[in-house]
ROKOLRO-810165 format. One record per residue (C-alpha): residue number from 1; x, y, z. Coordinates in pm, whole numbers, plus 50000, padded with zeros to 5 digits. Example, Ala and Ser with C-alpha at 12.3 -4.5 7.8 and 13.67 -1.06 7.14 Angstrom:
BEGIN
[site 1, [51230, 49550, 50780]];
[site 2, [51367, 49894, 50714]];
//
This chain:
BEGIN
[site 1, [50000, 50000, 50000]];
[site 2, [50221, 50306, 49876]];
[site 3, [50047, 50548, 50048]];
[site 4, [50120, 50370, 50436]];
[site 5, [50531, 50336, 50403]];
[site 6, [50400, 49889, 50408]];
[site 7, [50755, 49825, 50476]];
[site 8, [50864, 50070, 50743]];
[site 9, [50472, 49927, 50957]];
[site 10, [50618, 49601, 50906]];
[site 11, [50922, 49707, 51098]];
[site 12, [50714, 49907, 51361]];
[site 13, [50483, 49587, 51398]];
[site 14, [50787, 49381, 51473]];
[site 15, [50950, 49577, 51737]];
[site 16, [50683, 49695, 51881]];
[site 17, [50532, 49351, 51889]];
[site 18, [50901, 49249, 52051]];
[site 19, [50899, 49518, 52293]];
[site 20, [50541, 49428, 52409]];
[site 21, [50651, 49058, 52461]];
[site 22, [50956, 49150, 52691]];
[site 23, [50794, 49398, 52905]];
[site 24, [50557, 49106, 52956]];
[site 25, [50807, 48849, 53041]];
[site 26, [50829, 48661, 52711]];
[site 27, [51163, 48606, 52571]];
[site 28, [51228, 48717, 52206]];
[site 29, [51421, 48424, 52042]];
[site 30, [51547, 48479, 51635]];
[site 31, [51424, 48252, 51405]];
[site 32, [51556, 47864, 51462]];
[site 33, [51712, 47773, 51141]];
[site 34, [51601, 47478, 50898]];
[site 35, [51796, 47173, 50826]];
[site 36, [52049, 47194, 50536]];
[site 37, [51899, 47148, 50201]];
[site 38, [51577, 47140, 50414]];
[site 39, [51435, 47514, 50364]];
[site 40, [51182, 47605, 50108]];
[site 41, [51343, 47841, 49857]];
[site 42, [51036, 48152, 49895]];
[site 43, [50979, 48333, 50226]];
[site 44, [50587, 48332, 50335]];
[site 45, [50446, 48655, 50295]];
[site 46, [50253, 48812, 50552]];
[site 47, [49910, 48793, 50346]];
[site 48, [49972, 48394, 50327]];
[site 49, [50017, 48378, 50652]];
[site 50, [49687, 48534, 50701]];
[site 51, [49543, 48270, 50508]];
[site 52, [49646, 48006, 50711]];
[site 53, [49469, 48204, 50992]];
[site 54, [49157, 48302, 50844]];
[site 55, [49200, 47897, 50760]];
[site 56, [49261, 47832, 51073]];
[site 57, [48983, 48069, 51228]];
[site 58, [48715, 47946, 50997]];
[site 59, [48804, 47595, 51157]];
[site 60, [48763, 47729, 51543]];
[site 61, [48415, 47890, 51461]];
[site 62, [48286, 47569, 51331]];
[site 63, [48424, 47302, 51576]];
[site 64, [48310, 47445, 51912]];
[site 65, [48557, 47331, 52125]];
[site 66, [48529, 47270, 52523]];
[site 67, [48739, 47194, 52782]];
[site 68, [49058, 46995, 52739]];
[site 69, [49031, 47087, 52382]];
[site 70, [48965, 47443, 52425]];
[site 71, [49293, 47438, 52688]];
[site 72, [49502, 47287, 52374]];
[site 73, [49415, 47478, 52090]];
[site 74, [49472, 47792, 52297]];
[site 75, [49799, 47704, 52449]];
[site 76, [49961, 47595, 52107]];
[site 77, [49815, 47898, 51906]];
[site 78, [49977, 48150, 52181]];
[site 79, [50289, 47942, 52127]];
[site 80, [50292, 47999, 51721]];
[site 81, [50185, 48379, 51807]];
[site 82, [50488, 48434, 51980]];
[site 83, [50691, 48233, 51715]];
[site 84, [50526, 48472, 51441]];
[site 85, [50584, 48802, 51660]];
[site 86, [50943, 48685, 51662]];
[site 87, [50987, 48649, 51292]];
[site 88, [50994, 48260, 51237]];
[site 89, [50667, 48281, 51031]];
[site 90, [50780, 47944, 50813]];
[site 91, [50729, 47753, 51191]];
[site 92, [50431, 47994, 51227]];
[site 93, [50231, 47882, 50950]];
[site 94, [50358, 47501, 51025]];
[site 95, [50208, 47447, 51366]];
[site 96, [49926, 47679, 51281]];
[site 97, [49854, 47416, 50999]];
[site 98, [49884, 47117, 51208]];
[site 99, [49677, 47269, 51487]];
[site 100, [49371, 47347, 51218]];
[site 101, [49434, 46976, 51051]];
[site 102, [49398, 46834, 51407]];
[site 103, [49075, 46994, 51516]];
[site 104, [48928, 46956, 51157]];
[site 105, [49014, 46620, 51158]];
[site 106, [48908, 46554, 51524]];
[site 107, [48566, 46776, 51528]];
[site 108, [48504, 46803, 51152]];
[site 109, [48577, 46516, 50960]];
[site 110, [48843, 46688, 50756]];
[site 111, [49183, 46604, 50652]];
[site 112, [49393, 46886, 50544]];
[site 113, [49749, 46772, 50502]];
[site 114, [49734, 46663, 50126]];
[site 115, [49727, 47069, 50043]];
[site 116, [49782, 47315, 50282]];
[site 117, [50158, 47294, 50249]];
[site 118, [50153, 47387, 49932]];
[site 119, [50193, 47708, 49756]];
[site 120, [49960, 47752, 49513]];
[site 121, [50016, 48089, 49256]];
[site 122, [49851, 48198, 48926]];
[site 123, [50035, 48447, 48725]];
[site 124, [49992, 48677, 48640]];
[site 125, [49783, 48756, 48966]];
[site 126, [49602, 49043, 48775]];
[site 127, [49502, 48847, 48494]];
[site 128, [49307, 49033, 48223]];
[site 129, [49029, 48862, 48111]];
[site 130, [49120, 48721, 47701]];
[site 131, [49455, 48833, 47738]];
[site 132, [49656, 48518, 47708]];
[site 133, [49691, 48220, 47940]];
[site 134, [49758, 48205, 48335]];
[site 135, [50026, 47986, 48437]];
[site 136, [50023, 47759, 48764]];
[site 137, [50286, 47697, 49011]];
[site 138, [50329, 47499, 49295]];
[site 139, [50609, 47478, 49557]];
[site 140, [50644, 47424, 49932]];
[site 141, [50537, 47703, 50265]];
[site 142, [50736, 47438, 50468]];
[site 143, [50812, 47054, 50481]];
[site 144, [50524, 46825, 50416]];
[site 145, [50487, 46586, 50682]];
[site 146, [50457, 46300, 50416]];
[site 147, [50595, 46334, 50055]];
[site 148, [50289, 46091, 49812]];
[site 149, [50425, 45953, 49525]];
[site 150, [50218, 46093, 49306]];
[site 151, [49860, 46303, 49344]];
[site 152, [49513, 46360, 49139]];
[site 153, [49338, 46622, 49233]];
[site 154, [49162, 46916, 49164]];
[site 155, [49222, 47299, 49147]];
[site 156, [48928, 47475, 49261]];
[site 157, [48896, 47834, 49209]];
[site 158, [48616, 47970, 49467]];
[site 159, [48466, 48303, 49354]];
[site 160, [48321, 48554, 49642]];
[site 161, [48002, 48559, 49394]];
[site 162, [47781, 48330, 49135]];
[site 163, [47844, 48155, 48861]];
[site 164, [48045, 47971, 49086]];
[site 165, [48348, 47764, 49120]];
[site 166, [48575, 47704, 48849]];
[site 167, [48767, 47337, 48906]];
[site 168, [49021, 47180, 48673]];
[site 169, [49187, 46817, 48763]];
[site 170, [49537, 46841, 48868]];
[site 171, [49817, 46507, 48861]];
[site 172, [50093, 46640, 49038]];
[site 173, [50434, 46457, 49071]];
[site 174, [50670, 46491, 49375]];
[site 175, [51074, 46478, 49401]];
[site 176, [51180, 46305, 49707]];
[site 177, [51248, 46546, 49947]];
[site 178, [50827, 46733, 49890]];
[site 179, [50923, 46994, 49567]];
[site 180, [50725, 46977, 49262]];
[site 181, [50839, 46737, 48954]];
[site 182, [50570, 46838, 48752]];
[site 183, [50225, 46939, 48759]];
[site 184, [49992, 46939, 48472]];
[site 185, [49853, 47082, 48322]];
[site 186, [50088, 47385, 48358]];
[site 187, [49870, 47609, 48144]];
[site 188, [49564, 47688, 48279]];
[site 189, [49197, 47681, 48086]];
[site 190, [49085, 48009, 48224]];
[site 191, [49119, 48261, 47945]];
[site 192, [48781, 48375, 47948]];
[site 193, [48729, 48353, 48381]];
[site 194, [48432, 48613, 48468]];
[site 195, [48604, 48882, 48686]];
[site 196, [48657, 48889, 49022]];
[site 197, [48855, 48768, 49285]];
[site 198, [48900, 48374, 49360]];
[site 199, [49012, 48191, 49665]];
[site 200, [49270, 47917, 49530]];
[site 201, [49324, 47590, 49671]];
[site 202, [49280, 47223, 49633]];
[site 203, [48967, 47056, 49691]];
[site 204, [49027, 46734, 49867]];
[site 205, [48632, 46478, 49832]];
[site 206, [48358, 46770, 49877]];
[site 207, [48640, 46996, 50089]];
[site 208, [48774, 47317, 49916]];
[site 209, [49125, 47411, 50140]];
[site 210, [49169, 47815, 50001]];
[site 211, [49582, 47886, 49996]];
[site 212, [49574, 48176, 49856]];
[site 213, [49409, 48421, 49585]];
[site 214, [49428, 48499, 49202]];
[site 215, [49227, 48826, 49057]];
[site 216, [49043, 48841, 48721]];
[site 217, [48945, 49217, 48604]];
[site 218, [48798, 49305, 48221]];
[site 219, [49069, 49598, 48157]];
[site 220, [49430, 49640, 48321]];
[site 221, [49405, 49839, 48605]];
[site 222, [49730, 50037, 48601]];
[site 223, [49563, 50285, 48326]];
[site 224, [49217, 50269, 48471]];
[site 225, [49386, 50423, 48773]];
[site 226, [49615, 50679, 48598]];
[site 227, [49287, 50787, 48427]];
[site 228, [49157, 50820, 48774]];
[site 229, [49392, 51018, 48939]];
[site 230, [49436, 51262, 48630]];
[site 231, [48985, 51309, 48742]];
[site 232, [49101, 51363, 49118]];
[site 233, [49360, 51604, 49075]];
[site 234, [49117, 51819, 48883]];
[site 235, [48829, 51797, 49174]];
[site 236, [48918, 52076, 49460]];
[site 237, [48683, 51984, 49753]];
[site 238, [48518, 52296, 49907]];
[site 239, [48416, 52111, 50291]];
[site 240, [48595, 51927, 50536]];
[site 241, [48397, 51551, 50457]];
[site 242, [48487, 51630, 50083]];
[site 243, [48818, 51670, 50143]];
[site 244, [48833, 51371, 50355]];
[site 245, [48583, 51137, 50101]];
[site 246, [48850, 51270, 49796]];
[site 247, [49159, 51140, 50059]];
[site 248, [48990, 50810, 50074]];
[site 249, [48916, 50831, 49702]];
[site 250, [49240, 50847, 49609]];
[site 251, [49395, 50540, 49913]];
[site 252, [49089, 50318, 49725]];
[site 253, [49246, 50366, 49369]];
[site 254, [49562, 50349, 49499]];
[site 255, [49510, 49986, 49575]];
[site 256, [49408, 49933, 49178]];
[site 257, [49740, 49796, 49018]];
[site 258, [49789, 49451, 48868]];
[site 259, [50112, 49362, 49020]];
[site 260, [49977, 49346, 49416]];
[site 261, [50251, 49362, 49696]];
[site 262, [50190, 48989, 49862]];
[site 263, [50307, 49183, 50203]];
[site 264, [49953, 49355, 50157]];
[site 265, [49625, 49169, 50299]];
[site 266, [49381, 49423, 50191]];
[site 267, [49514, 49362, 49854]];
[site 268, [49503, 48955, 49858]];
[site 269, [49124, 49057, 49998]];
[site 270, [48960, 49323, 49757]];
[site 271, [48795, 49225, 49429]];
[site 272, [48982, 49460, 49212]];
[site 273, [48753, 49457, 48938]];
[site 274, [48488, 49566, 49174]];
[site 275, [48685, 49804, 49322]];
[site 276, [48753, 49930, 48982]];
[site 277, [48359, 50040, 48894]];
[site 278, [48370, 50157, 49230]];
[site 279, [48582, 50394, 49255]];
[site 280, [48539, 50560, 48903]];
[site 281, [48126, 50558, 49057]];
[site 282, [48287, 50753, 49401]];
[site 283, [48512, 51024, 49152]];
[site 284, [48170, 51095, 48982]];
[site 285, [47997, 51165, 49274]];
[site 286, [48264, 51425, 49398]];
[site 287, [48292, 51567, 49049]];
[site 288, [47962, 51680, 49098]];
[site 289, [47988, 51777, 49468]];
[site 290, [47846, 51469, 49636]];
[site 291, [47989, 51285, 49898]];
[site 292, [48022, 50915, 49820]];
[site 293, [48020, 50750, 50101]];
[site 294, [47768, 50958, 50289]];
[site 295, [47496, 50698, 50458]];
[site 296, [47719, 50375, 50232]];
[site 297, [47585, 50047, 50295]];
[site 298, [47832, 49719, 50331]];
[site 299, [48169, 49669, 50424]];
[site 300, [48418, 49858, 50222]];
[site 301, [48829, 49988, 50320]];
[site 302, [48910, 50346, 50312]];
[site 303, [49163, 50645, 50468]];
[site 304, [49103, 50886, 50679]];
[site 305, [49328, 51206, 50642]];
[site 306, [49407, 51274, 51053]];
[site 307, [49692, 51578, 51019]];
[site 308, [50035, 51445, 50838]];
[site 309, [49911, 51066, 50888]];
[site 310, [49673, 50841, 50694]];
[site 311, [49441, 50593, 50899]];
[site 312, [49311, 50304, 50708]];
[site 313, [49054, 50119, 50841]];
[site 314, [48738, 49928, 50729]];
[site 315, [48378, 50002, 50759]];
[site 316, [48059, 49807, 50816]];
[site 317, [47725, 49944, 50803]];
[site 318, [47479, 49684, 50814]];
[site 319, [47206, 49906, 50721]];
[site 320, [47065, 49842, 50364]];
[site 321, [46981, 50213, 50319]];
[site 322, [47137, 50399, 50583]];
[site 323, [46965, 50396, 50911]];
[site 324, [46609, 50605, 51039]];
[site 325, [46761, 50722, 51292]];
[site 326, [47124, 50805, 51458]];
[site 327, [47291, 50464, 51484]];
[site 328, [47541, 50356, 51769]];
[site 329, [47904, 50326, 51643]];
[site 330, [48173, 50036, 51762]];
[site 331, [48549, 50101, 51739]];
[site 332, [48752, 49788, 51704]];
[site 333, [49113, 49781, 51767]];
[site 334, [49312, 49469, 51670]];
[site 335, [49643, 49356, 51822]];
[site 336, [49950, 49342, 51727]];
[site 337, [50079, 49188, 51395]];
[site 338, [49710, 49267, 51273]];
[site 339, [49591, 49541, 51079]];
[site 340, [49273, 49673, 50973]];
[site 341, [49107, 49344, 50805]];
[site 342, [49126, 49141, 51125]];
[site 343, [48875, 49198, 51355]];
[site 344, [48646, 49192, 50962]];
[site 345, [48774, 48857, 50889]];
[site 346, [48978, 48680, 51171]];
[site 347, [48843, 48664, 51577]];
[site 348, [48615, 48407, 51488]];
[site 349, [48579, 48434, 51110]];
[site 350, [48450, 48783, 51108]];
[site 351, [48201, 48740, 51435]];
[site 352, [48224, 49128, 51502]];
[site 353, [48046, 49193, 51123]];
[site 354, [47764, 48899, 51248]];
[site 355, [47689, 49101, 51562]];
[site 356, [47684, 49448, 51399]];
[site 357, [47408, 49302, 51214]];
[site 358, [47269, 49165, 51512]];
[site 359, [47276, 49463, 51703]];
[site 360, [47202, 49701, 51422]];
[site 361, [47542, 49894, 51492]];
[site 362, [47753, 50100, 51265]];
[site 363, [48123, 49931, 51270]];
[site 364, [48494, 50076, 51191]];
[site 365, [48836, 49864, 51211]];
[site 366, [49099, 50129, 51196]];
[site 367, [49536, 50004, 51196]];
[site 368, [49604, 50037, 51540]];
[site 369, [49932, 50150, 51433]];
[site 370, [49804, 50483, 51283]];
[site 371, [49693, 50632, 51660]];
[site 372, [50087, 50589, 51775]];
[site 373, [50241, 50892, 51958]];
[site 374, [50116, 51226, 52056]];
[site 375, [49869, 51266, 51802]];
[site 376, [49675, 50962, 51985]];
[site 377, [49382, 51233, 52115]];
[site 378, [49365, 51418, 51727]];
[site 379, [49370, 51098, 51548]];
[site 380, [49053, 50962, 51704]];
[site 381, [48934, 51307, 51710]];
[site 382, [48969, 51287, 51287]];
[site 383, [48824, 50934, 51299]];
[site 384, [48499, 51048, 51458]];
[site 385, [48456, 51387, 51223]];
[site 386, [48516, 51135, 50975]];
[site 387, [48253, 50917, 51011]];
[site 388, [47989, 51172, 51192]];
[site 389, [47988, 51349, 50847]];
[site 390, [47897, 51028, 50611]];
[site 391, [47656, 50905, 50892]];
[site 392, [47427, 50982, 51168]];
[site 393, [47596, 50822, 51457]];
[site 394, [47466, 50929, 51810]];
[site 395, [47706, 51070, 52035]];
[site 396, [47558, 50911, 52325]];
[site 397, [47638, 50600, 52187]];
[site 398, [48017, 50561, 52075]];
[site 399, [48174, 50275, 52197]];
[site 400, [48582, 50135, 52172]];
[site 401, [48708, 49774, 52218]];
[site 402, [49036, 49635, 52175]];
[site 403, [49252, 49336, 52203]];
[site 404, [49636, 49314, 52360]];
[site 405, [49790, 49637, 52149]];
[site 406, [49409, 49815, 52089]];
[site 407, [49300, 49713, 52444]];
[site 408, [49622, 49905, 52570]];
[site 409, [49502, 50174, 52270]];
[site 410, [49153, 50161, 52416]];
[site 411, [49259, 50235, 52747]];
[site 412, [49445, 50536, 52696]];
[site 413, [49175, 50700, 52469]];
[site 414, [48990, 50640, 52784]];
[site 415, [49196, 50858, 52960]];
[site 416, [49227, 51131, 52660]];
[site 417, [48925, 51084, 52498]];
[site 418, [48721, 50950, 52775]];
[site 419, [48393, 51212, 52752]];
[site 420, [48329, 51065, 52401]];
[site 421, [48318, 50735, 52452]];
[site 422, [48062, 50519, 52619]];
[site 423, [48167, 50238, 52738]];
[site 424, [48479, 50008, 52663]];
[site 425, [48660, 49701, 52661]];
[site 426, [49014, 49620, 52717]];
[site 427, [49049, 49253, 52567]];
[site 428, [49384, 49071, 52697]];
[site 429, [49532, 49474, 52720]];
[site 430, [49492, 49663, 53000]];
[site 431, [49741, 49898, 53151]];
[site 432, [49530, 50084, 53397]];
[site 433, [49467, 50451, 53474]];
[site 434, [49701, 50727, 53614]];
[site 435, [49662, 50843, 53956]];
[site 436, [49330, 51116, 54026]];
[site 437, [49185, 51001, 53630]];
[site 438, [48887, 51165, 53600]];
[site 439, [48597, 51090, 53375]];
[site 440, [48702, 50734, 53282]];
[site 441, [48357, 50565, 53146]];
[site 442, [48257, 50226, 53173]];
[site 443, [48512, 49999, 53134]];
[site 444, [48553, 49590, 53070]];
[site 445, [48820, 49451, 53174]];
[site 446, [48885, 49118, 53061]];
[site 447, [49194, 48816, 53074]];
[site 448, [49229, 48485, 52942]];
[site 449, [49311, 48235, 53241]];
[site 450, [49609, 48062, 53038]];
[site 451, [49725, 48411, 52857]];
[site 452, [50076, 48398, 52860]];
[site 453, [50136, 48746, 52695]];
[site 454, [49920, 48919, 52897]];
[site 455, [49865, 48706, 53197]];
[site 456, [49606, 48766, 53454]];
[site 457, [49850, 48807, 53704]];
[site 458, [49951, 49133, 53559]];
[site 459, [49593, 49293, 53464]];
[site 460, [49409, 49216, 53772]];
[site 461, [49576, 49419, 54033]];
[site 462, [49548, 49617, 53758]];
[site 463, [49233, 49636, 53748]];
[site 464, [49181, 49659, 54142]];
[site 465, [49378, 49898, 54161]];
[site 466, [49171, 50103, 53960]];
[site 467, [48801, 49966, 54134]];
[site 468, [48995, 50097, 54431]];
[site 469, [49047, 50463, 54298]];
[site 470, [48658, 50445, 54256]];
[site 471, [48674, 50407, 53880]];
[site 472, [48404, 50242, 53700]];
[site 473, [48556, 49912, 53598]];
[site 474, [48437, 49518, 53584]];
[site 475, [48659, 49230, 53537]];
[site 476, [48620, 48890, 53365]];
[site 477, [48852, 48618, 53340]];
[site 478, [48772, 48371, 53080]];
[site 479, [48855, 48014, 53180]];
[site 480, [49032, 47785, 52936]];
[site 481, [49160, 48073, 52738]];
[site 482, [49475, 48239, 52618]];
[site 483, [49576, 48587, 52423]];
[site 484, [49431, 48538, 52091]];
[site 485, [49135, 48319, 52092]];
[site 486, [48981, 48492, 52392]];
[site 487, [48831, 48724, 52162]];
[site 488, [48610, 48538, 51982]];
[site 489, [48519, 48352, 52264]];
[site 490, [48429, 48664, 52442]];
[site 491, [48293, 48904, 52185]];
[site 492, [47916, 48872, 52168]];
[site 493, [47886, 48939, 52555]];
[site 494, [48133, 49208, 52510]];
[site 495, [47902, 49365, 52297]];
[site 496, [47606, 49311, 52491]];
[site 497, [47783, 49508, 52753]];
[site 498, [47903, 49759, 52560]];
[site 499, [47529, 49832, 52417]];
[site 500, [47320, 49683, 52698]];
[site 501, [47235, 50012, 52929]];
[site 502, [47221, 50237, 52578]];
[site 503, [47014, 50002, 52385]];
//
């Protein structure tokens, strides 16, 4: 994303991610090295890796763990956490694998290892429709844990919309030690694919195992989005939510190019040819003065302009035509490694997006990262002008969660912000108040029992410290449960806190 400096985040991610473990008491090892002749040749990419998690997440939210189980899966996905905060994403993505396989296979029925190891790419990953034909490769994200002699299968490309799937039968052909001998057929059948975006992966019997993604549009986007910016630069907004729609205007066709940065998960997410008709639809609308996403329906990614500093973020309004009457508005901040897609699509496969519809609530997912520093206060400041100009959102009703990083975001906009927010919740993050805080709203505090990042231990006298100061805080500690996975345990009665006394 060339407007958010995605190299320099990953860096801030990674030590502040580092930092955050050792002032917690969790040692920061380098990456263990692989074997000799052992190590895939290509590095996995931070959107893959978020495709074994949304994987992995999709899993959780169908198997409905208890007990023993629930103690398992949460101990050995805070483990791989702290192996992916550390850098060692290969191992990551490994025991994340293995830990999906084994509940699939012991809750589900599934069986997952004859795919998810493998890489799976289309090229070009922009592929215009007619233009020629797109080329498969396979190769390894880490060692299998068996190597088959030889494999028939299928290639099933999953569209977000109808017709459909698109599958093609695969015979692959393995060297010894897992890499590819050949796969065929090499050349894919898919000149004339309808646009839009495809999950890719094998489908194993009646089970589709998505590895990754592969784009169709009707045009190339590079000079659909050169034509577009030559439009912007003539518009000159003439009101504050103008000049902020034509800011997030321009972030939406920056993410319109056909070679995608595989570092970038709003990229591997977005439908570019929708995106496309989009966003030439939005540059109308402020040609002739309009705002385009005043009272916008759905679930879309945008910018907002907050001084020097761009804030992405997503947005869910669940409201087919805007709603009769001002709406309550949830904050969600994710944690650390995350960005703005994962509360959308990971903590529970996208539960927060299932309750907003539940509980009729507009939703926004900004990058924690953007409210670093001293401009904290101003940023959220900008977010809220932001969104109170496209919708009606009642003040009364403004509401912030967050998990480990955003819970420890959440609670200091309760202590800068705290007399426009209603209630919040500080999810495995919690840092407490200063001494004589005043005006501190409702606050949920809440712990896994097994976190090992941000153990109980460390946020309950926390927390009673604070009761004790007379602040208006409630604790939960969720049994069974560690740093990540707490979330989507917790969420819905999170939210029926947060909304309960304000319904």
């Amino acid at each position: 994303m060339r407007d958010f400096h995605v190299a320099g985040r990953r860096r801030r991610v990674a030590l502040g991610a580092a930092a955050l473990l050792s002032a917690m008491g969790i040692s920061v090892l380098p990456p263990a090295p692989f074997a000799a002749g052992q190590e895939p040749a290509a590095k996995i990419t931070r959107a893959e890796f978020a495709s074994a998690y949304l994987r992995f997440e999709t899993i959780m939210r169908d198997a409905k763990l208890a007990g023993a189980d629930e103690v398992r899966a949460n101990r050995e996905f805070d483990a791989l956490t702290i192996l992916f905060f550390t850098g060692n994403n290969r191992e990551a993505v490994r025991r994340l694998d293995a830990l999906a396989e084994s509940i699939a296979a012991d809750k589900l029925g599934d069986v997952r290892s004859e795919s998810v190891w493998m890489r799976l790419r289309l090229d070009p990953p922009v592929f215009v429709r007619g233009s020629g034909v797109p080329r498969l490769s396979i190769d390894r994200f880490y060692d299998p844990p068996s190597v088959p002699d030889g494999m028939m299968t299928t290639l099933r490309l999953a569209p977000k919309s109808p017709p459909g799937p698109i599958d093609i039968p695969l015979e692959l052909a393995f060297e010894a030690d897992g890499s590819i001998r050949r796969i065929a057929p090499l050349e894919l059948p898919l000149r004339d694919a309808p646009p839009g975006r495809y999950d890719v992966g094998l489908a194993v019997g009646p089970h589709h195992f998505p590895v990754g993604s592969w784009s169709v549009v009707s045009r190339p986007l590079a000079p659909r989005a050169a034509a577009n910016t030559v439009r912007l630069d003539k518009i000159k907004p003439t009101s504050p939510a103008l000049v902020q729609s034509w800011n997030a205007v321009k972030a939406r066709n920056g993410l319109l190019t056909d070679n995608p940065d595989p570092a970038n998960t709003t990229r591997m997410l977005i439908d570019p040819e929708a995106l496309a008709v989009q966003v030439e639809a939005e540059i109308a609308d402020l040609e002739k003065g309009a705002n385009p996403f005043r009272n916008r329906s759905g679930d879309y990614w945008r910018v907002v302009r907050a001084g020097d500093r761009e804030i992405p973020m997503r947005v869910y309004d669940p409201f087919p035509a805007g709603p009769a009457a001002p709406s309550a508005l949830v904050i969600a901040f994710h944690g650390a490694g995350g960005d703005e897609n994962m509360f959308m699509d990971g903590y529970g496969a996208g539960a927060i997006k299932r309750l907003a519809e539940q509980g009729k609530f507009l939703l926004a997912t900004p990058l924690t990262d953007a409210f670093r520093g001293d401009e904290t206060g101003p940023a959220f400041d900008a977010l809220l002008a932001a969104l109170g100009a496209d919708y009606a959102i009642d003040p009364k009703r403004i509401f912030v969660l967050g998990h480990s990083a955003g819970g420890m975001l959440t609670n200091r906009l309760l202590t800068l912000r705290g007399d426009r927010i209603a209630a919040a919740a500080c999810l495995c993050g919690f840092l407490g108040f200063p001494d004589g805080a005043r005006g501190i709203p409702r606050t949920l505090v809440v712990a896994g029992e097994i976190d090992p990042i941000a153990a109980p231990a460390r946020i309950k006298p926390l927390f009673e410290k604070a009761r004790e100061a007379g602040q208006p805080v409630e604790f939960r500690l969720i049994k069974n449960y560690g740093h990540t996975l707490t979330v989507a345990r917790i969420l819905p009665d999170v939210i029926d806190w947060l909304l309960g006394p304000a319904r």
